[in-house]
Phi, psi and omega in degrees: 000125183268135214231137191249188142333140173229155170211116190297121167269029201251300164270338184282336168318312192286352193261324195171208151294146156230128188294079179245220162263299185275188166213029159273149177221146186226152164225148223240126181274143193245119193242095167293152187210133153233173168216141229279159151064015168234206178258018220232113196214101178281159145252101155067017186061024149243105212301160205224144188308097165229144174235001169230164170298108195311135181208198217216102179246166203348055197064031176241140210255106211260108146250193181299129164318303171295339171262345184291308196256358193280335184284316185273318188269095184284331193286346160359114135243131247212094194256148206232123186247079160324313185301312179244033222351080164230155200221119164269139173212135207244102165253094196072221138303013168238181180204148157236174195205113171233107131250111164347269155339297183294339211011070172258147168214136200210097192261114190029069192047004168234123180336123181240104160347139163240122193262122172084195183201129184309172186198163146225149210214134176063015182105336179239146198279120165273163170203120197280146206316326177309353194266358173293357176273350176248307188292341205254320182306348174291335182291337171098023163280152188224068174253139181226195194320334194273359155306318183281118174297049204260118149241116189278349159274345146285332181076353172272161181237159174197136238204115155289060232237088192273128184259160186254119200228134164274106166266192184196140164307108178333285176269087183247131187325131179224149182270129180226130207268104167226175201100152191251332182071200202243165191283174142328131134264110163311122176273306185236114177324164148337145161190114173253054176316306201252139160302335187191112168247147212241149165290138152251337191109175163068336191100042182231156164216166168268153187231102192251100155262168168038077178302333194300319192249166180252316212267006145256016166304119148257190187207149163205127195267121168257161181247174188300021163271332198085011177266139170296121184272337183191134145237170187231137185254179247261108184098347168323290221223150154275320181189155202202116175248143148302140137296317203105154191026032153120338174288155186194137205263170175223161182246100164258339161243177179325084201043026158256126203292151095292299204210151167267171163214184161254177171335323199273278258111359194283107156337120205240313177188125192296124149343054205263341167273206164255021165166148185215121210257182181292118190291129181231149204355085192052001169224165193215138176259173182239178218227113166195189177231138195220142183067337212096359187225133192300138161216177222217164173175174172237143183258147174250164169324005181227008200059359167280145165281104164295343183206091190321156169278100197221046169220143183296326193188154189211164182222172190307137154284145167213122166081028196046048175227148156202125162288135187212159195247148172277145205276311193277322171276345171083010200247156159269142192247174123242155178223138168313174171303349195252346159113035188246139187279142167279297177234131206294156170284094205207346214249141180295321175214165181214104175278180187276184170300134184216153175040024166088355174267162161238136167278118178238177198223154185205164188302325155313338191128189184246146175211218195216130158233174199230151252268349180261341191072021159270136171308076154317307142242124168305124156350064183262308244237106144356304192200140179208151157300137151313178128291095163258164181037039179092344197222138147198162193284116180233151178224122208277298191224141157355151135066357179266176230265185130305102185271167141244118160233191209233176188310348200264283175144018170281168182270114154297310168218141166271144175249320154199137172315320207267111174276208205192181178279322224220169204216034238231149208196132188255201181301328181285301192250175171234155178213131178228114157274130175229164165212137208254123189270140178277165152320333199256017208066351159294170170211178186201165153289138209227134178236143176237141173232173173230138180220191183267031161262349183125197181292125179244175176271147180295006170271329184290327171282352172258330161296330157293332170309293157315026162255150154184129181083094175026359160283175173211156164242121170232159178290119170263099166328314156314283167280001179054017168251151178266124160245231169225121156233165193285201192298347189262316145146036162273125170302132193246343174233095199340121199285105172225012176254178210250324190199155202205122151240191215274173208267147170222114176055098180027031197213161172210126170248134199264195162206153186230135160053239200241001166262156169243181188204185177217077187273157180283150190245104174318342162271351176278338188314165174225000000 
């Protein structure tokens, strides 16, 4: 494996997680040097910020507290009590204590040998040098006498120090953003009718004045032309949400649904439940109480029930399927439009449909079933991804490795050797966090990204994370404006806005200054 960048966990342990790619670890010696009777205090042969002289007291070679712990630590703080020369020093999350007087060293509260004995000389407190071998070993450094160097015919002492370091593979995919791109074509110009337009989807937005108070809010709903479909003026209405397919639900007091409408402002049907959720292919589900206990059903575009209210909880139909939990086994199903289960309610969990699979979980483990509700890949699986495009990501057993495989449940590919605690994934990628014992017995977190060819860099995976409709909005550096490039990171629309989100059903909304505006997504164009 061709070996990169690197980035040191030996002082980076003490600040946190450090966010890196790989999880191999090598360790890198490191050569501190002083010389006796100068100013002259190396890192690695880079001289390092002394303002007084280095010197030799009962055969102990004496530097400074502040270049002592600042070479190894730079963020080093570092507090001095004169009265009572006593001295704090704060690494990260660790703390020392030098007392003087005591010729005490006292390392995250517990009493630490002292070899020779600290002073303060010129204004400033020494300390010899030999105690980096009792503080930096509290640290998970593993040094001993033969690490200290004295050449007496030189007068320097040099100090050895193998840091514990997590590297990554150099060529790991990375994305680089070229191209100059095309100007913005505009659905709706620049404008600053509105404090804010909100994307809704479907070619609809909200036209938003006076975000601060909801009871002076208007609202005006456009279609991607920018002609007003309906408004409500300041007090009309308390609050207004999309539904989905052309519905839009309103609030006239302080968050209670009343009435569904369509686009124009046409009344469609009254709220009669405690709550209603987004319509997907024609039907939504709703919310009430029955008995003492909540139960869920669906409603059609006209508000009639269509799927009686008999389920603990029910989710978006996809693919004329929706998952729903039973009232009486507490287990998750699916049911068809008509409310008849397809797959019996048995699964510890269920997602909706993507490519005609669902991911369910059974005490066995997680697999798949189709659109018929048969276990297609059998219950198996540790961990398992939806299904896009034909692939997903599984994992067989604890501590094994990550596959792609295809709808059949063959292994396409290993995708990492390594699992991990935590798992997280768009259509595209993978996010694998692990944690990694270092040599020194510390450990740290170690996050990896993916996609389905194997491992990428974490700018390539925030770029995929960030993509729709084949876009992405990214910070030009250079002009400090965002513009959109596709998946290979060619700019497709010139970074000239101030703020950019991401595109939904062909559209996007920018801002330049204090106007909004609404561009077209250029890869939908015909």
């Amino acid at each position: 494996m061709k070996k990169g960048f690197c980035i040191l966990l030996s002082s980076a342990m003490l600040m946190g997680t450090v966010p890196v790619y790989g999880n191999d670890v090598e360790q890198v010696v490191h050569t501190y040097r002083a010389e006796v009777g100068t100013k002259n205090f190396y890192k690695d042969d880079v001289l390092q910020p002394l303002d007084t002289e280095i010197y030799i007291k009962d055969g102990y070679v004496m530097l400074p507290v502040r270049t002592f712990f600042t070479s190894i630590y730079p963020d080093a703080q570092i507090y001095w009590n004169s009265v009572d020369q006593q001295a704090g020093v704060l690494l990260g999350e660790s703390s020392i204590f030098l007392y003087v007087k005591e010729n005490k060293i006292v390392v995250n509260r517990e009493e630490q040998p002292v070899v020779g004995k600290m002073e303060v000389k010129n204004g400033r407190l020494f300390i010899p040098l030999r105690n980096w071998l009792t503080i930096l070993n509290q640290y998970g450094y593993q040094l001993t006498d033969a690490d200290f160097h004295w050449n007496s015919a030189k007068q320097e002492v040099a100090v050895t120090v193998p840091e514990n370091q997590i590297i990554y593979e150099e060529n790991l995919k990375t994305p680089v953003i070229s191209g100059e791109g095309q100007a913005p074509v505009y659905a709706v110009a620049l404008t600053d009718t509105y404090d804010e337009i909100v994307n809704l989807g479907d070619g609809y937005f909200f036209g938003i004045n006076d975000m601060k108070d909801h009871f002076k809010r208007t609202y005006d709903i456009l279609d991607s032309s920018g002609k007003v479909k309906s408004h409500f003026a300041p007090g009309e209405i308390f609050e207004m949400r999309y539904l989905g397919e052309g519905m839009f639900c309103v609030y006239t007091e302080k968050w209670e649904q009343e009435y569904v409408m369509d686009e124009n402002g046409q009344k469609q049907f009254d709220v009669v439940y405690d709550s209603i959720n987004d319509f997907q292919e024609g039907l939504a589900c709703v919310r009430d109480e029955k008995d003492g206990q909540t139960v869920e059903g669906y409603v059609d575009a006209n508000g009639t029930l269509q799927i009686p209210l008999q389920f603990a909880s029910g989710g978006y139909f996809s693919e004329e399927r929706a998952v729903v939990r039973d009232l009486e086994t507490r287990k998750y199903g699916v049911i068809d439009k008509k409310g008849n289960y397809v797959a019996e309610p048995k699964y510890k969990s269920c997602k909706s449909f993507q490519d005609g699979m669902a991911l369910v979980q059974t005490e066995q483990g997680y697999g798949y079933i189709n659109l018929q509700g048969e276990e297609v890949i059998a219950p198996q699986y540790v961990w398992a991804s939806n299904f896009s495009d034909g692939t997903a990501f599984v994992q067989e057993e604890e501590n094994g490795p990550v596959w792609l495989i295809n709808t059949k449940g063959e292994k396409v590919r290993k995708i990492a050797d390594q699992s991990g605690e935590f798992y997280g994934n768009c259509a595209d990628c993978l996010h694998i966090s692990q944690f990694v014992m270092l040599p020194s017995g510390e450990g740290d977190r170690v996050d990896r990204y993916y996609d389905k060819n194997g491992e990428v860099s974490m700018e390539q995976d925030k770029l995929l994370r960030d993509l729709s409709e084949g876009m992405s909005h990214v910070l030009d550096e250079k002009t400090q404006k965002y513009g959109y490039v596709d998946e290979t990171g060619k700019m497709v629309i010139s970074p000239v806005f101030d703020e950019a989100e991401r595109f939904q059903d062909g559209y996007a909304v920018v801002k330049v200054q204090d106007q909004y505006g609404i561009v077209k997504n250029p890869l939908l164009q015909k």
